[in-house]
C-alpha positions in Angstrom: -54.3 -5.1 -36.7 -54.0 -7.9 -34.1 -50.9 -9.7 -36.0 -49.6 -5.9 -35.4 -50.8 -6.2 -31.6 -49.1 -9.5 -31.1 -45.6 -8.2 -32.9 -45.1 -5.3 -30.6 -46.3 -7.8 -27.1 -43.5 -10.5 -28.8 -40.9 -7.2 -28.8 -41.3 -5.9 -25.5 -41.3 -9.2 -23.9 -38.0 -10.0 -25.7 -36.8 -6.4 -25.0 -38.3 -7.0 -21.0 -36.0 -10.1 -21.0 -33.2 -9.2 -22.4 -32.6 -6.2 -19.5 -32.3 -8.5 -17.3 -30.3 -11.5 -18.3 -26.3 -10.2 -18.3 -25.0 -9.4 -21.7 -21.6 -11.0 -22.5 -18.8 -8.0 -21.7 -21.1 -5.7 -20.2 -19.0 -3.9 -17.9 -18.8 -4.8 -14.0 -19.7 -2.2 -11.1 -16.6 -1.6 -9.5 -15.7 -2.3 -6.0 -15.4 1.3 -4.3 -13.0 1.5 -1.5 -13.5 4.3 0.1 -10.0 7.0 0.8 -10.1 9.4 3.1 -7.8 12.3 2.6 -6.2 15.5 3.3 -6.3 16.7 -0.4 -6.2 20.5 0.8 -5.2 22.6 3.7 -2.2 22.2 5.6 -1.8 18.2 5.0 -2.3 18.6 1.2 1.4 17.8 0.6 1.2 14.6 2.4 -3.0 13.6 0.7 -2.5 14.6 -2.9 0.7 12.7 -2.8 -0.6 9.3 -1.5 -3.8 10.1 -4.0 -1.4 9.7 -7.0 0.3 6.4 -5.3 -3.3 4.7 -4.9 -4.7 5.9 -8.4 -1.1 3.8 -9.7 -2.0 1.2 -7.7 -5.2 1.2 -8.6 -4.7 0.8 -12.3 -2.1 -1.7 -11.4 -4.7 -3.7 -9.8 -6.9 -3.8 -12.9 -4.5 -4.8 -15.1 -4.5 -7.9 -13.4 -7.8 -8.9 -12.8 -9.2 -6.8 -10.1 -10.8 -7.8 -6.9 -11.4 -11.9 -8.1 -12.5 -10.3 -11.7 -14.1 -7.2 -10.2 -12.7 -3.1 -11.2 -11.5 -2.1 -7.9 -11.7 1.8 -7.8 -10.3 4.2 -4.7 -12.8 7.2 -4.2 -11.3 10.1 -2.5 -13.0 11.8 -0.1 -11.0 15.2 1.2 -11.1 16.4 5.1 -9.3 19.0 4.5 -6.5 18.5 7.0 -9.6 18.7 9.6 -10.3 16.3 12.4 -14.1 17.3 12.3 -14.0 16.8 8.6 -12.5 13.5 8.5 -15.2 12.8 11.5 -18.3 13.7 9.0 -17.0 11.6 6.0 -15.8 8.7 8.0 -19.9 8.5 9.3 -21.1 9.0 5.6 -18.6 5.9 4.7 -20.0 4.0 7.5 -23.5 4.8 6.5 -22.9 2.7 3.0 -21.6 -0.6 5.3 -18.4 -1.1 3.7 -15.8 -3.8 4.6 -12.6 -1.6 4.6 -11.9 2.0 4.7 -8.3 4.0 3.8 -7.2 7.2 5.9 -6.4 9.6 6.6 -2.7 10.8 6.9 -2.2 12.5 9.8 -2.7 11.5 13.4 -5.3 14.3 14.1 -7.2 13.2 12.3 -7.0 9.1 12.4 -7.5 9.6 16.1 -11.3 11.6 15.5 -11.8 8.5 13.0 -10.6 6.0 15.3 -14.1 5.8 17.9 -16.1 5.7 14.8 -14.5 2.7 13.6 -14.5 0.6 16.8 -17.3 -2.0 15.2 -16.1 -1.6 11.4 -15.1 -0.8 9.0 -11.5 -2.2 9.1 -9.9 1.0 8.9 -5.9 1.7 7.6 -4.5 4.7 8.8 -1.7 5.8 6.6 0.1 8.0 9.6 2.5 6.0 12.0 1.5 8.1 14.2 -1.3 6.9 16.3 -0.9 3.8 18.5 -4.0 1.4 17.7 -4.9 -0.8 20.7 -4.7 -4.3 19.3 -7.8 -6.1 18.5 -9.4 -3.8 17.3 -10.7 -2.7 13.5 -7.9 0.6 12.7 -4.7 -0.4 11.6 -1.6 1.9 11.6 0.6 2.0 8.5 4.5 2.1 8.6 6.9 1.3 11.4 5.4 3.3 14.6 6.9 6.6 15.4 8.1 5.2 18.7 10.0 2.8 17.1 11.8 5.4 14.8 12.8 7.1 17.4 14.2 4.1 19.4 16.3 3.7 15.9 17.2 7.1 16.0 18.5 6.5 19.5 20.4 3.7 18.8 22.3 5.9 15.8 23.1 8.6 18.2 24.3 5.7 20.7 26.0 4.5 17.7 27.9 8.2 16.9 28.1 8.7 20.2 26.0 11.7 20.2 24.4 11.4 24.0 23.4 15.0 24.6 19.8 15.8 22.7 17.8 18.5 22.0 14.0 18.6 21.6 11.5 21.2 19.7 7.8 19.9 19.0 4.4 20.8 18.1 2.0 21.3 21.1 -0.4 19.1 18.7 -1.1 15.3 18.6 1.9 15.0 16.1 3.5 17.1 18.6 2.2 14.7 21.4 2.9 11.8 20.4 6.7 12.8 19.8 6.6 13.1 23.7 5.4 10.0 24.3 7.6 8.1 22.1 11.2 10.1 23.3 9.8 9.0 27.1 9.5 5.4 26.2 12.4 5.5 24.0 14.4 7.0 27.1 12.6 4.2 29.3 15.0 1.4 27.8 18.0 0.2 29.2 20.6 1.2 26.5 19.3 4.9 26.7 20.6 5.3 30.4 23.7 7.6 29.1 21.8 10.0 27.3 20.8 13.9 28.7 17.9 15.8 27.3 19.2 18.9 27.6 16.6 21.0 26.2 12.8 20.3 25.3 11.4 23.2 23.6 7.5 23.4 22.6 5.9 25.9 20.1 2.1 26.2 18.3 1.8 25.4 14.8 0.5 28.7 14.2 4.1 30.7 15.5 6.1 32.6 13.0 9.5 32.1 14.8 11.1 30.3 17.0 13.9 32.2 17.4 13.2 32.0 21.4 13.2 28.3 21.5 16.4 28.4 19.2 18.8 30.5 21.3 17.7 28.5 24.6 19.0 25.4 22.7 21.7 27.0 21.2 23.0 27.7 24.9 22.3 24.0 26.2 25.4 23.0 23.8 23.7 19.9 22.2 24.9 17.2 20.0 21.6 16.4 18.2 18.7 18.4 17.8 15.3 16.6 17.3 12.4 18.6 15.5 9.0 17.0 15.5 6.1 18.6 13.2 5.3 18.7 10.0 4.1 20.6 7.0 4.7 24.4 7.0 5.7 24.7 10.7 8.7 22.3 9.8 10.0 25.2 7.3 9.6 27.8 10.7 11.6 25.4 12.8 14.7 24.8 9.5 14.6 28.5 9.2 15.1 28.9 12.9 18.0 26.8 13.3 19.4 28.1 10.8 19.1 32.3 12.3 20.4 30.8 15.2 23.8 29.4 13.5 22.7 25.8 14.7 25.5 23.4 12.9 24.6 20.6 14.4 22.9 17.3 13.1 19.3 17.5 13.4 16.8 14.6 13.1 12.9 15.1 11.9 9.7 13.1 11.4 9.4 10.8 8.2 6.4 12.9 7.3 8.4 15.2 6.0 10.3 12.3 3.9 9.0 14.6 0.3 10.8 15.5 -2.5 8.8 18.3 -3.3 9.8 19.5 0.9 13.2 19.3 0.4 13.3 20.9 -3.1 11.4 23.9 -1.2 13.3 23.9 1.7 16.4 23.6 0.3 17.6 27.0 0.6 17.4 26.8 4.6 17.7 23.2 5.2 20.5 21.6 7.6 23.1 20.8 6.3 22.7 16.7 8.4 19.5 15.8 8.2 18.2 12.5 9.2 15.1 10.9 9.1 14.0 7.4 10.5 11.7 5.4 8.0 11.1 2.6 7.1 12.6 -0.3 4.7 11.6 1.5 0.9 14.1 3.9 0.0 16.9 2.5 -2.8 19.3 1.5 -1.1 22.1 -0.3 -3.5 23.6 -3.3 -1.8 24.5 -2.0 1.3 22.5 -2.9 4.3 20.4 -6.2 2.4 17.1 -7.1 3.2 15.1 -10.4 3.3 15.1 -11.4 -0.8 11.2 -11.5 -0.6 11.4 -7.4 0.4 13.6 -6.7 -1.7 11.3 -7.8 -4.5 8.4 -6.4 -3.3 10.7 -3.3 -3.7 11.8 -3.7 -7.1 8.2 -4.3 -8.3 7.3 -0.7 -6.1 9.9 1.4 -7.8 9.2 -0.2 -11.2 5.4 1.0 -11.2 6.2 4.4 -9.0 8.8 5.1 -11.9 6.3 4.1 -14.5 3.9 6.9 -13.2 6.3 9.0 -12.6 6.0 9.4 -8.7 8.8 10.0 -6.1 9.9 7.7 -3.5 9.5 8.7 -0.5 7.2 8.4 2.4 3.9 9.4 1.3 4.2 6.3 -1.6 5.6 4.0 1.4 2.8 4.9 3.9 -0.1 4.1 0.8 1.4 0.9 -0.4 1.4 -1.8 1.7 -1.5 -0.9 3.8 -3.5 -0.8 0.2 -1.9 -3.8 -0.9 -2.6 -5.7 2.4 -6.3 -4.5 1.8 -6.6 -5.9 -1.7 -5.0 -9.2 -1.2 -7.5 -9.4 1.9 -10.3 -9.1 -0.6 -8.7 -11.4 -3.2 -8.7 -14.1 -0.6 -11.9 -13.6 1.0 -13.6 -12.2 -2.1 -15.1 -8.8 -3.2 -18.6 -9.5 -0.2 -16.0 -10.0 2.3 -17.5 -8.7 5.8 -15.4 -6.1 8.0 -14.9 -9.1 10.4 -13.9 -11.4 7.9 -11.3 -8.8 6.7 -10.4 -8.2 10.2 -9.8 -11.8 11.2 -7.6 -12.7 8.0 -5.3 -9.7 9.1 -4.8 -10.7 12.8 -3.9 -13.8 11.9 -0.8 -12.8 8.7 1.9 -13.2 8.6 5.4 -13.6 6.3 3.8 -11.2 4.3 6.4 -9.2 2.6 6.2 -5.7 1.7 8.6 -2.7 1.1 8.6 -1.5 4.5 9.9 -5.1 6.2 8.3 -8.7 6.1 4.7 -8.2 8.6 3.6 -9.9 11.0 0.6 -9.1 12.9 0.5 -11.9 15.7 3.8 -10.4 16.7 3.1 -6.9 16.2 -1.2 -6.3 16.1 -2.6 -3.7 14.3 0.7 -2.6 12.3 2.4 -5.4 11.7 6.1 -4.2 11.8 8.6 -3.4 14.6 12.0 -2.0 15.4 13.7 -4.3 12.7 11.5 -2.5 10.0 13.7 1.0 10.8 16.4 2.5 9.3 17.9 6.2 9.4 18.4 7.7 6.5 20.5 10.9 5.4 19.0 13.7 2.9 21.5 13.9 0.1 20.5 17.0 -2.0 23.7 16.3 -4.6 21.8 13.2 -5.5 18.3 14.2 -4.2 18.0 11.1 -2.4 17.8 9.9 1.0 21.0 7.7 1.7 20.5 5.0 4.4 22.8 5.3 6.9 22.2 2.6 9.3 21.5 -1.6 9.4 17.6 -1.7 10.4 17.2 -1.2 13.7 19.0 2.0 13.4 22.9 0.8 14.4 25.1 3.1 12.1 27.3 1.5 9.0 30.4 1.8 9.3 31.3 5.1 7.4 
């Protein structure tokens, strides 16, 4: 009995043991990041679709090593296109201490997030929307939407289209529109043009037949329509009752293939959008040869997972990339601060939206030089780019 007693001591020791020494290809715990999303409600077109671009990315990621040999794995957390949502999961992130955080996509939302984050986590908004102070830890992705405007200025200079129309949102989206069409109006070139109407409506109106018919009788050149989502299709449909003709400009948040398929039987018949650097664009205007790699590799792995390129992809991209070659550098323990710092101080870095530069532009790293306007081309369902970045038009 007691060489029994000593065999079954011997066992459990070596069993004790071997638990806790690593075993050779025992699988690593990933390194979560965090994503928070509108994967339902009214921003569900814009969350689901940059879901599908990080889950590519994500995979992509892997394949080559991971965070300095570590999985890296996004989890999606949904607010549900609500600013008090995104408010409740941004404090359960914050509860875990992570370094970075992703989201959300719409500006409602990324401001509630924004006095949460003011000590960590470094936090990437994926709306150019909001207007991050610089210094501190939320980022904005994409070329700000006061910048796209100033490119869409400079077309209409360009066409010589000087007298503008305006509808809105009364929301932050709708707000920040304002703001950006005052500053853009602020700069010297902009003297010559006239705002000749500046309609509002709620996000929750039916029509806008009201707003339509007082623009309609202002005689512009251009209209501007600022919103997005399914008060964008009340605004098309609008126009469109009203016998509207003219060009009309929108927000790159409606830059989705899926929009314009199911808009398509009421959209207008010019529509431009200001983005940034991403979409295919042939030869004609050239980029920096560093982007326009960046961009080859972009639409080779959104066309391997069969995902559309447009702006949802563009505004998920670079801001994820930027995060995971932050934690390459500094490793997978990386603090917040340590994150923050590295991004302050880049630049060169070349993405598809432009070539970044954060000492020059804090807390988004692009400019005006990151913008082009862009034409929806339904024969070839494509957004043609119609002007050299900046927004000056090519010569047609």
């Amino acid at each position: 009995m007691n060489h029994i007693r000593k065999y079954w001591i011997a066992l459990m020791a070596a069993l004790a043991l071997g638990a806790g020494a690593p075993t050779e290809g025992r699988a690593q715990a990933p390194l979560q990041v965090t994503v928070v999303l509108p994967l339902t409600g009214n921003g569900a077109f814009l969350g689901q679709g940059q879901q599908r671009t990080l889950q590519a990315l994500q995979a992509k990621v892997n394949q080559e090593g991971g965070i300095g040999g570590v999985p890296l794995e996004f989890v999606f957390r949904d607010d549900q296109t609500s600013p008090q949502v995104a408010v409740q999961l941004t404090n359960a992130a914050i509860a875990q201490r992570p370094a970075v955080l992703l989201g959300s996509s719409l500006v409602a939302m990324c401001n509630a997030m924004s006095p949460l984050v003011k000590n960590g986590p470094f936090t990437y908004c994926m709306s150019p929307a909001i207007q991050p102070a610089a210094g501190g830890f939320m980022y904005s992705s994409g070329t700000s939407t006061h910048e796209l405007l100033a490119a869409n200025f400079r077309y209409f200079r360009s066409r010589g289209w000087d007298r503008v129309a305006l509808i809105s949102s009364t929301d932050a989206t709708g707000q920040d529109f304002q703001n950006g069409v005052a500053a853009a109006l602020k700069l010297p070139e902009n003297a010559g043009f006239r705002i000749v109407e500046n309609a509002r409506f709620n996000q929750t109106d039916v029509s806008v037949s009201a707003q339509m018919e007082r623009i309609r009788a202002a005689d512009p050149q251009v209209l501007i329509t600022w919103t997005t989502g399914g008060p964008i299709a009340t605004v098309f449909k609008g126009i469109v009752q009203a016998g509207l003709t003219i060009p009309v400009v929108t927000t790159n948040g409606n830059q989705i293939f899926e929009q314009m398929d199911q808009y398509a039987e009421f959209l207008p018949k010019e529509l431009y959008i200001a983005t940034m650097l991403f979409p295919p664009h042939g030869d004609t205007p050239s980029y920096q040869p560093e982007v326009e790699a960046a961009q080859k590799r972009f639409y080779a792995a959104m066309d391997a997972a069969k995902i559309g390129i447009d702006s949802r992809a563009a505004l998920a991209w670079d801001p994820a990339n930027l995060l995971v070659e932050a934690l390459r550098k500094l490793g997978p323990t990386a603090t917040a601060a340590q994150v923050k710092a590295y991004m302050e101080g880049l630049k060169g870095w070349a993405g598809i939206n432009g070539v970044y530069d954060f000492e020059k532009s804090p807390a988004r790293g692009l400019d005006l030089s990151n913008a082009v306007v862009t034409r929806w081309d339904p024969t070839i369902r494509r957004w043609r780019v119609m002007s050299r970045p900046g927004g000056e038009a090519l010569a047609r």
